[in-house]
Structure formats: structure tokens, C-alpha cells
C-alpha positions in Angstrom: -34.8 51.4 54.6 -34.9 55.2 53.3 -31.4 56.1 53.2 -30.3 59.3 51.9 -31.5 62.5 50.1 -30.3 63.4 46.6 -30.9 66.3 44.8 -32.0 65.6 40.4 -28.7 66.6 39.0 -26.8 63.9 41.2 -28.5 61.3 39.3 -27.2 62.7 35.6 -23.5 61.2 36.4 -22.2 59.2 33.5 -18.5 59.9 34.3 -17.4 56.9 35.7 -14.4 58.2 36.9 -16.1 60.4 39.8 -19.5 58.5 40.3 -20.8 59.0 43.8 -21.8 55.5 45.1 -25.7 56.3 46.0 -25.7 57.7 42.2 -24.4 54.2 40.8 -26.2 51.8 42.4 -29.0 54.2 41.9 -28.4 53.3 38.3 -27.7 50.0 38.6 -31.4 49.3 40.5 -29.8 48.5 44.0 -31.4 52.2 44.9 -35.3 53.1 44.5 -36.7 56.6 44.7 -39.1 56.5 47.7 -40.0 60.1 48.3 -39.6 63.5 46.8 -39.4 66.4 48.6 -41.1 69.6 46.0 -40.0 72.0 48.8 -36.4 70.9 48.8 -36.3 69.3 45.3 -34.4 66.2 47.0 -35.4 62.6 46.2 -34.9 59.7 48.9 -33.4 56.8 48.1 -34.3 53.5 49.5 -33.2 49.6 49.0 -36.3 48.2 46.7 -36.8 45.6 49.2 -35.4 43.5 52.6 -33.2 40.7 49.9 -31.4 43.9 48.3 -30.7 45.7 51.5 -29.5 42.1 52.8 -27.3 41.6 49.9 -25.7 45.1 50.0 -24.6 44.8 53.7 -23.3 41.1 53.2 -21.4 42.8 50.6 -20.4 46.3 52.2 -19.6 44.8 55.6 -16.4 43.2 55.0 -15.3 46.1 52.5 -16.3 48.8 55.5 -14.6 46.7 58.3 -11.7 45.0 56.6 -13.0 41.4 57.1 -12.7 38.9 53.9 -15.5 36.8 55.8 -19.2 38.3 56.9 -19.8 38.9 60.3 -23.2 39.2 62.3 -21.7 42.3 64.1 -20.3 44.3 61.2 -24.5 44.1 59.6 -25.0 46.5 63.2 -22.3 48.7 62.4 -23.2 49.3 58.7 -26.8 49.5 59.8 -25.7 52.9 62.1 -23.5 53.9 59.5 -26.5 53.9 56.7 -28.8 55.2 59.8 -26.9 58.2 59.7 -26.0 59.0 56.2 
């Protein structure tokens, strides 16, 4: 569930105005640090556990695909999507 690489100063965003999503719900506890990387000074970030990373796409899916009610599929296309990040 590791999903994206960060570097320390990303996490210092207060300005709510031009928060990057990762940063927020790192702040908010939907985001773990899993890993840092010395060599490249990046932290990966990583859903805490399975019933977070559940919630988030039941959530994100009908905001990413336009569809007021959850669909199965849309969990496989947000699944790439995160895949990829």
C-alpha cells in the first residue's frame, strides 16, 4: 500500500489554501510514513492499514470517476491510478 515519495519540507504545509492532498491527509492520519530513503531524503507514504486504504477509495472513487454511488470497477481504476503515482 506504499504510495508515493515525499520529500521533509512537503509535510511543513499549513496553508490551507495550496495544501497538496498526500500532505493533508498525511496530517490528518489517513497517510503513514513507511520508509525513508537517507540517500534521497524522500519519505514513503502508505495507508496505516487495509480499513483506511478501503475507506479512501470508497470515498475517492466516485469523486475520480464522477459517480455519486460506489462502484466495484472504479476501486480497479483508482487502484492503477495510486499504482502509478
Amino acid at each position: 500500500m506504499k504510495i508515493i515519495g515525499h520529500k521533509e519540507e512537503d509535510f511543513g504545509t499549513f496553508d490551507l489554501d495550496r495544501i497538496q492532498l498526500p500532505t493533508l491527509l498525511f496530517q490528518t492520519g489517513y497517510l503513514t510514513i513507511q520508509d525513508y530513503d537517507p540517500r534521497t531524503k524522500n519519505f514513503h507514504l502508505a495507508y496505516p492499514n487495509k480499513e483506511v486504504f478501503e475507506t479512501m477509495i470508497k470515498i475517492l472513487a466516485p469523486i475520480l470517476t464522477g459517480s455519486l454511488a460506489f462502484d466495484p470497477k472504479a476501486k480497479n481504476i483508482v487502484d492503477h491510478v495510486w499504482r502509478h503515482l
